[in-house]
C-alpha positions as YAML, in Angstrom:
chain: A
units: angstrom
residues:
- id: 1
  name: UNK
  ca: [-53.95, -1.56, -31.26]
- id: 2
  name: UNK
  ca: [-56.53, -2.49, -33.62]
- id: 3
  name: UNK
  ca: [-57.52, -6.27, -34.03]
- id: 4
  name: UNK
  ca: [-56.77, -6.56, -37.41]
- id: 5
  name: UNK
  ca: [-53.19, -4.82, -36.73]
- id: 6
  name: UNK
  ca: [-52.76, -7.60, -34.04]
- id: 7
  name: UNK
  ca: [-53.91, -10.12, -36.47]
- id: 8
  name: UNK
  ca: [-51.12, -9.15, -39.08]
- id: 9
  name: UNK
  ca: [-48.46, -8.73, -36.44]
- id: 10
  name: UNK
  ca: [-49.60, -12.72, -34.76]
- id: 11
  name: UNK
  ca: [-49.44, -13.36, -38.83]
- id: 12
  name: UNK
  ca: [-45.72, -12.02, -39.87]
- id: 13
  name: UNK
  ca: [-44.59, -13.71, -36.43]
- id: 14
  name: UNK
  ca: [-46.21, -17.14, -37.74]
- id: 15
  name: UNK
  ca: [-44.16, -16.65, -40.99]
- id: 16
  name: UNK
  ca: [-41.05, -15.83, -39.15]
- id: 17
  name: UNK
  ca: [-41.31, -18.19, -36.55]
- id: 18
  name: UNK
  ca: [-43.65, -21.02, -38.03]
- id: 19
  name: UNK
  ca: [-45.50, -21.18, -35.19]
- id: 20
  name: UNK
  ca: [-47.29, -19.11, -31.63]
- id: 21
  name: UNK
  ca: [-48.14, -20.07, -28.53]
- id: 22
  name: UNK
  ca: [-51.44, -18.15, -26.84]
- id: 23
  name: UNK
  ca: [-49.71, -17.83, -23.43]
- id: 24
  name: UNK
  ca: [-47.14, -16.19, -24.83]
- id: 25
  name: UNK
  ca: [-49.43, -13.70, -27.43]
- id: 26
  name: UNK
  ca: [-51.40, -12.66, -25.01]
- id: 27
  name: UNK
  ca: [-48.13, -11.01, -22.76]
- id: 28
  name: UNK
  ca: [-46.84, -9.47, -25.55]
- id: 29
  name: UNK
  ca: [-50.07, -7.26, -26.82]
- id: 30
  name: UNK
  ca: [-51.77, -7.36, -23.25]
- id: 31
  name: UNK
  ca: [-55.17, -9.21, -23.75]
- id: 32
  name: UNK
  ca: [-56.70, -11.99, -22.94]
- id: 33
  name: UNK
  ca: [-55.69, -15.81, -23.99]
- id: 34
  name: UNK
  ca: [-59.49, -15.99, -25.15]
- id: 35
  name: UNK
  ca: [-59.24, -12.91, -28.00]
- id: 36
  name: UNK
  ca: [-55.72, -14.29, -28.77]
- id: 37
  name: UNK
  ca: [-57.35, -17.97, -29.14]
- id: 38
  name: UNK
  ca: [-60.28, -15.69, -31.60]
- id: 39
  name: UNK
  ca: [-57.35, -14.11, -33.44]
- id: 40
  name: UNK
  ca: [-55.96, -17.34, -34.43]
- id: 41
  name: UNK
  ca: [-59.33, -18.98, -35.01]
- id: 42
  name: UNK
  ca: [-59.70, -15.89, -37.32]
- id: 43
  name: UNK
  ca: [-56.21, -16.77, -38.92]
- id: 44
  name: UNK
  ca: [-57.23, -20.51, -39.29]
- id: 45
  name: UNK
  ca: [-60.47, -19.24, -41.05]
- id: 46
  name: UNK
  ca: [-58.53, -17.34, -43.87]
- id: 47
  name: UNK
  ca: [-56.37, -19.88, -44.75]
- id: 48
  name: UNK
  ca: [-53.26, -18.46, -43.25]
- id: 49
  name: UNK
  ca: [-52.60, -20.75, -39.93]
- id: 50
  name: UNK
  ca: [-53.92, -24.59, -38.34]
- id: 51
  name: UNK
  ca: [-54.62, -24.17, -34.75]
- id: 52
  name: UNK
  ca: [-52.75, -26.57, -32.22]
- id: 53
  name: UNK
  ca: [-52.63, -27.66, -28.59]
- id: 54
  name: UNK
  ca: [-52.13, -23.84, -27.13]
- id: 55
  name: UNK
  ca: [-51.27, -21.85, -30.11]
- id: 56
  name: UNK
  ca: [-51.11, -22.57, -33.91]
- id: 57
  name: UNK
  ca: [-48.43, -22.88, -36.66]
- id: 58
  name: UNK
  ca: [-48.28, -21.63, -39.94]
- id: 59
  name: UNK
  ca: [-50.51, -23.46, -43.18]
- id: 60
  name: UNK
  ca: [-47.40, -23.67, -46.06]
- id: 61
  name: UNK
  ca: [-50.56, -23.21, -48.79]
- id: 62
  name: UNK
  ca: [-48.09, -20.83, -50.90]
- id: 63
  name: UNK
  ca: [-51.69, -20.10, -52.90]
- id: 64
  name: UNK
  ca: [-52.37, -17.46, -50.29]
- id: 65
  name: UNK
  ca: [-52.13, -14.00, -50.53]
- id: 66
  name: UNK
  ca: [-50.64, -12.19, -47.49]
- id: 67
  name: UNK
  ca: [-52.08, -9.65, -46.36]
- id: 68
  name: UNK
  ca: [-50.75, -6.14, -47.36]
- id: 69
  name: UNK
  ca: [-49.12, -4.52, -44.35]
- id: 70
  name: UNK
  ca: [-47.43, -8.12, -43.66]
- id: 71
  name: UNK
  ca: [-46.04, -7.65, -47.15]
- id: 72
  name: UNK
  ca: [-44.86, -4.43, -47.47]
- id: 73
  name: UNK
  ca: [-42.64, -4.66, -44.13]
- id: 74
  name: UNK
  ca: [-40.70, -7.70, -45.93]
- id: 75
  name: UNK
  ca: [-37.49, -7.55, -47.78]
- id: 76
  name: UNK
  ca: [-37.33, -3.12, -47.15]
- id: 77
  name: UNK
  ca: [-34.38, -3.16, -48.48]
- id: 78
  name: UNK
  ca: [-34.35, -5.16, -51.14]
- id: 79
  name: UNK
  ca: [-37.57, -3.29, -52.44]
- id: 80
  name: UNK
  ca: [-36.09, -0.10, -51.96]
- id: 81
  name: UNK
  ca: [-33.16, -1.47, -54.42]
- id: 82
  name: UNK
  ca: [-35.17, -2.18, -56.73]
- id: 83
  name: UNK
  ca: [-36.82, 1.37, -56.65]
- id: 84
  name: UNK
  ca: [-34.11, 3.07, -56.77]
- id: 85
  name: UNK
  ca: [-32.82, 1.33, -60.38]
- id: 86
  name: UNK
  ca: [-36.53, 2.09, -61.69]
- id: 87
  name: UNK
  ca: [-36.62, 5.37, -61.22]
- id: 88
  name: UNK
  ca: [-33.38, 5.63, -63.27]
- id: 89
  name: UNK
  ca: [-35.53, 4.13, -66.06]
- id: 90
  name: UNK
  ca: [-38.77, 6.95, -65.83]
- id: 91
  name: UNK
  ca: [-37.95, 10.01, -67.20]
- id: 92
  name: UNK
  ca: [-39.94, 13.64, -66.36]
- id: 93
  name: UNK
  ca: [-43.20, 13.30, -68.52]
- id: 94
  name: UNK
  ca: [-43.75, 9.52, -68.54]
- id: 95
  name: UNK
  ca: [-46.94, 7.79, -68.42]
- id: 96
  name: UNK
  ca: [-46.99, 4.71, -65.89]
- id: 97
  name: UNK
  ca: [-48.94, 1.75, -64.97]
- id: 98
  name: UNK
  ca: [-48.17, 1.01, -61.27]
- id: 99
  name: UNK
  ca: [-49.39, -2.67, -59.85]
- id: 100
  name: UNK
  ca: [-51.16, -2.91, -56.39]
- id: 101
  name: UNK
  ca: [-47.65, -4.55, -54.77]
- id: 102
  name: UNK
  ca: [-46.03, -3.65, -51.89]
- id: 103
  name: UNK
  ca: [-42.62, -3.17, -54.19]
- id: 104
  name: UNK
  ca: [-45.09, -0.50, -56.62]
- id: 105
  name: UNK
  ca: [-45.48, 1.35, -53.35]
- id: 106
  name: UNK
  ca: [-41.56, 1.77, -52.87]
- id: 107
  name: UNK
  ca: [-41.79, 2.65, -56.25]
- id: 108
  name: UNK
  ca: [-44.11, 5.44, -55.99]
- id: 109
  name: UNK
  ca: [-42.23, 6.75, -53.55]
- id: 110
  name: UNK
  ca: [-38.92, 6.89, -55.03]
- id: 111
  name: UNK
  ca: [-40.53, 8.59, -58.10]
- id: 112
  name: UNK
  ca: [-41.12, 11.72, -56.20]
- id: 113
  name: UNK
  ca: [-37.81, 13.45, -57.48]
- id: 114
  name: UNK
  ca: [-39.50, 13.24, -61.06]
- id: 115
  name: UNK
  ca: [-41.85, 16.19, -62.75]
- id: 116
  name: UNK
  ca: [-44.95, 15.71, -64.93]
- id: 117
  name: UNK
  ca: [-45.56, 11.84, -64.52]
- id: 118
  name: UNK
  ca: [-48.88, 10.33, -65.33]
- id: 119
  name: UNK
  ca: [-49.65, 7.19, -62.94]
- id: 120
  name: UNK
  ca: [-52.93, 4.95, -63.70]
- id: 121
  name: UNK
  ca: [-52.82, 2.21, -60.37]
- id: 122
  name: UNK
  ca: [-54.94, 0.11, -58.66]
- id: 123
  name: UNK
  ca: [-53.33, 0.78, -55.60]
- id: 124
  name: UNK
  ca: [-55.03, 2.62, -52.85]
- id: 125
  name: UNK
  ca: [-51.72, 3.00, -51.03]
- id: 126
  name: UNK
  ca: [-49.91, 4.46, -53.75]
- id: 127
  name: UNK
  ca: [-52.93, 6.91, -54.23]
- id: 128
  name: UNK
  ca: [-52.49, 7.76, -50.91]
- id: 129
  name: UNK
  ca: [-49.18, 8.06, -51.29]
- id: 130
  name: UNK
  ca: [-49.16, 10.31, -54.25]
- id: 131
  name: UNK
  ca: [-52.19, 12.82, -52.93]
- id: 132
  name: UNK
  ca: [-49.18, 15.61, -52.59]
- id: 133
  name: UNK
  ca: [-48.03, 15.64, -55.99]
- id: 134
  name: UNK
  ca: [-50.09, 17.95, -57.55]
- id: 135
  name: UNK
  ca: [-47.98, 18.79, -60.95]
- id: 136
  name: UNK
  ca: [-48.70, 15.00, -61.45]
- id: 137
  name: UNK
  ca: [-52.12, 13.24, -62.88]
- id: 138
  name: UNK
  ca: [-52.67, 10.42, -60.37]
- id: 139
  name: UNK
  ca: [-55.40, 8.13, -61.91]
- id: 140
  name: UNK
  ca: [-57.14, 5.47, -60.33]
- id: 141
  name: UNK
  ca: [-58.43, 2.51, -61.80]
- id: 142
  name: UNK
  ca: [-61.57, 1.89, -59.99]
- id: 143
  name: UNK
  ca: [-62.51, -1.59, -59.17]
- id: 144
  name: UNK
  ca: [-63.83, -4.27, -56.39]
- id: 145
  name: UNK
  ca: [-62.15, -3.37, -53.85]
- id: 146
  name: UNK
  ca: [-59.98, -6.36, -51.96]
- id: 147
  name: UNK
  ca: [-59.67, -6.91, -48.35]
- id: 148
  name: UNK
  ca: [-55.95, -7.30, -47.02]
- id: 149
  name: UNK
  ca: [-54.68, -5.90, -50.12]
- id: 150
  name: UNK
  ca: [-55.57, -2.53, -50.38]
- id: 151
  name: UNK
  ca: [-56.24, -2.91, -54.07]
- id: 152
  name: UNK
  ca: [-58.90, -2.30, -56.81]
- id: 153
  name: UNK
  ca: [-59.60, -5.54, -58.87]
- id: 154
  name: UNK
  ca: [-62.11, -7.38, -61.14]
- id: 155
  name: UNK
  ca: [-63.21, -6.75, -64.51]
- id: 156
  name: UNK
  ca: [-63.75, -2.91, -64.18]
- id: 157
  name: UNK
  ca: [-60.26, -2.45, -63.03]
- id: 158
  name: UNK
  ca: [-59.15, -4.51, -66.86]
- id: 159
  name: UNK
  ca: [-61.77, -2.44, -68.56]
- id: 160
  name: UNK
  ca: [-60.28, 0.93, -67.43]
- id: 161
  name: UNK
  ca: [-56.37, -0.35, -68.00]
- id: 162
  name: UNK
  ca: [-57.35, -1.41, -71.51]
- id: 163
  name: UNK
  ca: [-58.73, 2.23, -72.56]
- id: 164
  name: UNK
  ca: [-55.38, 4.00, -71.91]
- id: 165
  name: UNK
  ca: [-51.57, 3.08, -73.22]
- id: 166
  name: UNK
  ca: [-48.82, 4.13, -71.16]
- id: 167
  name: UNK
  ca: [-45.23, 4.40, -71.50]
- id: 168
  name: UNK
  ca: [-43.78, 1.80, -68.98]
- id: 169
  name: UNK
  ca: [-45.86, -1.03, -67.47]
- id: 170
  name: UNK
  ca: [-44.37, -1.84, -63.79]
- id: 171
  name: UNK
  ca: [-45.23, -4.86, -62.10]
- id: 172
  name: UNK
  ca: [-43.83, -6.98, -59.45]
- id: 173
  name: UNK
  ca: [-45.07, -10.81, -58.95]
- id: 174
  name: UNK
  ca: [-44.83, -13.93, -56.67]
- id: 175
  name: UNK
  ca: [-42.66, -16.40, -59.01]
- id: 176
  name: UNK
  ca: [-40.29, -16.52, -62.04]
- id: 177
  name: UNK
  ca: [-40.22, -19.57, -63.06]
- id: 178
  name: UNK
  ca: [-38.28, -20.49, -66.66]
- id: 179
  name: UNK
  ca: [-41.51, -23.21, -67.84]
- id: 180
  name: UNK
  ca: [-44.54, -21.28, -65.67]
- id: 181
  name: UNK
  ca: [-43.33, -17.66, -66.41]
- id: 182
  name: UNK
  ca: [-44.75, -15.11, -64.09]
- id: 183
  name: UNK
  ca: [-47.20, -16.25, -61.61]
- id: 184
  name: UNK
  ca: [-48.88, -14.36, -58.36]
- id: 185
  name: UNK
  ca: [-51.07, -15.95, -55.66]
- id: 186
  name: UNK
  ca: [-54.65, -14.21, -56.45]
- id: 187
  name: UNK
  ca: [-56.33, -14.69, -60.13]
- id: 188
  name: UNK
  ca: [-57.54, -11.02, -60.15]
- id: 189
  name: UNK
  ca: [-54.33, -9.39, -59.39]
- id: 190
  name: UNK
  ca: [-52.90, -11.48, -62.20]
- id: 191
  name: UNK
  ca: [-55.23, -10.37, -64.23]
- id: 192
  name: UNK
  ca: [-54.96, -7.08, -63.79]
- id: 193
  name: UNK
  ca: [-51.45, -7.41, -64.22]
- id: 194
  name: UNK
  ca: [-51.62, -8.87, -67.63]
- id: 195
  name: UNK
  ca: [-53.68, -6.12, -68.32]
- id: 196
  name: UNK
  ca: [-51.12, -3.48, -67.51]
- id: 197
  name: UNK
  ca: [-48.15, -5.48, -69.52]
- id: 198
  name: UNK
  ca: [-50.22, -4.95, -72.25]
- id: 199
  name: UNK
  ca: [-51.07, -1.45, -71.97]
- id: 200
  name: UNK
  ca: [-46.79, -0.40, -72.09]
- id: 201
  name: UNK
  ca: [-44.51, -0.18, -74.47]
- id: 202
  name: UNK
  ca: [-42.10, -0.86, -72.15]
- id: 203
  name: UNK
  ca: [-43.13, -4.06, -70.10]
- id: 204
  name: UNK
  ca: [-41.35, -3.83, -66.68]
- id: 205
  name: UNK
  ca: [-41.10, -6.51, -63.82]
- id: 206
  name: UNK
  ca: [-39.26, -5.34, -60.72]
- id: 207
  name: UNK
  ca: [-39.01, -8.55, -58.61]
- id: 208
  name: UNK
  ca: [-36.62, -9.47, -55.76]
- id: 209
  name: UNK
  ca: [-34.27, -12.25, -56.12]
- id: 210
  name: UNK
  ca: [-36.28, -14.56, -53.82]
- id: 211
  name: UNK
  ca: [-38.93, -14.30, -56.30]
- id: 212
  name: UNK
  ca: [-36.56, -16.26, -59.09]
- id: 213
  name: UNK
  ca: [-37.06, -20.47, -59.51]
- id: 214
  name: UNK
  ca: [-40.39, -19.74, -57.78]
- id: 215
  name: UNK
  ca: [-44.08, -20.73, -58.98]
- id: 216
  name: UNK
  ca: [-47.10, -19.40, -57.43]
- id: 217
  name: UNK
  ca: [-51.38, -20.02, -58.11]
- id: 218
  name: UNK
  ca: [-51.55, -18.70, -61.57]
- id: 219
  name: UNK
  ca: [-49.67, -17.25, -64.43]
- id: 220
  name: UNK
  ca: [-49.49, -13.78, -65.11]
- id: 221
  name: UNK
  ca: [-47.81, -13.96, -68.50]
- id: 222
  name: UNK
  ca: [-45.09, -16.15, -70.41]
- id: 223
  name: UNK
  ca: [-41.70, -14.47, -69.71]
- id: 224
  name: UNK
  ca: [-41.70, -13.33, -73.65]
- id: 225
  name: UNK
  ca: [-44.41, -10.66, -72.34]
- id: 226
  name: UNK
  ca: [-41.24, -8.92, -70.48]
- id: 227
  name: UNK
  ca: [-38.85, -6.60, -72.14]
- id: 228
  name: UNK
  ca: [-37.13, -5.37, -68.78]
- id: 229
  name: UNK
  ca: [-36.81, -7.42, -65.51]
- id: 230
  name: UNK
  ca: [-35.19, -5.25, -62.63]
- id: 231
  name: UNK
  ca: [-33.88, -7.13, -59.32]
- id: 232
  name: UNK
  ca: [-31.74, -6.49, -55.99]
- id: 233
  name: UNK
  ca: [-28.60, -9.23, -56.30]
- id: 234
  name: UNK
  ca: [-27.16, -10.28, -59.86]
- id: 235
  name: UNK
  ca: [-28.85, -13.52, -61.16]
- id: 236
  name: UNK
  ca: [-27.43, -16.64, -62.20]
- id: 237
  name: UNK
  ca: [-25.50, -17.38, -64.96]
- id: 238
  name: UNK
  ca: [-28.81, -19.54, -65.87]
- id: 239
  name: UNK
  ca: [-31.27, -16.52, -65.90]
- id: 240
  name: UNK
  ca: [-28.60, -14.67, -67.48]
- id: 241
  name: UNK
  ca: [-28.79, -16.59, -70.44]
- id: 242
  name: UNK
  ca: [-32.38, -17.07, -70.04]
- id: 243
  name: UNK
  ca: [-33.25, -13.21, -70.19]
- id: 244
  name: UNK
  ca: [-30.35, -12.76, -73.14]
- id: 245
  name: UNK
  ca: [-32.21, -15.60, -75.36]
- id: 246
  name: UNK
  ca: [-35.43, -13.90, -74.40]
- id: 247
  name: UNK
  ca: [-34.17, -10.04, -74.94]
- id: 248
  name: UNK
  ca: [-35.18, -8.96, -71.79]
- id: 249
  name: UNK
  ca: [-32.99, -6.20, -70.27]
- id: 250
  name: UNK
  ca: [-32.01, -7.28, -66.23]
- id: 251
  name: UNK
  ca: [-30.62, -4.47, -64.33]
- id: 252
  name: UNK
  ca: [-29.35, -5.08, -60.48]
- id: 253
  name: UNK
  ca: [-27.07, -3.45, -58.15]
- id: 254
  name: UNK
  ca: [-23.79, -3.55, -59.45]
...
């Protein structure tokens, strides 16, 4: 096993668990206390954990952005809910805009039963993902690339979103929040985001119902910017009424 694999493993076990003990680390993955101390010095160093007396427990900082192959093994099926309800919205020939979240990837990959789609992403995963599709026009964005995420960002990425309109614009996010709107931990991904919304005509946010009443670092757009909000569990009669004065479409399981 690779270090940084380790590292995300110690990582999603700190967010499961709140906390890790080195003795204990270093029996399950077979090293040495001294590189598990290292991984969790490593940890502490990006943000994501505070070293203690013989292991460490997890920072709370909800400003951080978890790495990528943490993310994507969280709420499967949820995410693959939420999939399966947008790909009843893309029809054969669509243009897309596909975020760099771990919910785009599921996505991506429930879009495979469709013919003739054009996706413009800044994910590398979903370009990966997409490499067999040939009848399709796979587009990347370009960009600075970003450790942990597996995404293209900065102002090259906007520049490239902004020259091209698309059909449907499909994001996921961090928080929905009635006052703060959509928010996500990272300024560039948000960015990027906003970019996307408003390069569709149809402006799509596929989040999961933990994501509802929640704020995170910084706004991606007001909730106005959404005409369709997709989700895994129906939600409250208060969102209800929010997305009906709003005129956003929710679909969810029914």
């Amino acid at each position: 096993m690779l270090a940084i694999e380790r590292r995300n493993e110690i990582l999603e076990k700190l967010k499961a668990e709140k906390r890790v003990v080195v003795g204990e680390l270093s029996r399950i993955y077979n090293v040495s206390e001294e590189t598990i101390r290292r991984d969790l010095e490593k940890l502490e160093n990006d943000g994501f954990a505070i070293k203690s007396y013989g292991g460490a427990v997890i920072n709370e900082n909800a400003g951080l952005e978890v790495p990528f192959n943490v993310r994507k093994n969280r709420n499967v099926t949820e995410k693959q809910q939420l999939a399966e309800l947008v790909n009843k919205l893309v029809h054969d020939g669509d243009s897309l805009m596909l975020d760099a979240s771990s919910t785009a990837v599921f996505i991506a990959k429930a879009l495979k039963d469709k013919k003739d789609l054009t996706i413009i992403t800044n994910s590398i995963e979903i370009i990966i993902e997409l490499f067999e599709k040939s009848d399709w026009n796979v587009i990347s964005t370009g960009g600075l690339s970003r450790e942990g995420s597996f995404a293209l960002v900065g102002p090259q990425t906007d520049k490239m979103l902004r020259a091209h309109h698309v059909d449907k614009s499909i994001i996921s996010c961090k928080g929905v929040n009635i006052k703060a709107g959509i928010t996500d931990s990272d300024e560039l991904h948000a960015n990027n985001k906003q970019t996307m919304l408003d390069s569709g005509t149809e402006k799509i946010l596929a989040a999961d119902s933990s994501k509802f009443d929640e704020i995170a670092f910084t706004q991606i757009c007001g909730l106005s910017s959404i005409t369709t909000v997709v989700t895994d569990t129906k939600p409250s009669d208060k969102w209800l009424q929010i997305f009906s004065e709003y005129e956003i479409e929710c679909l969810y399981p029914e």
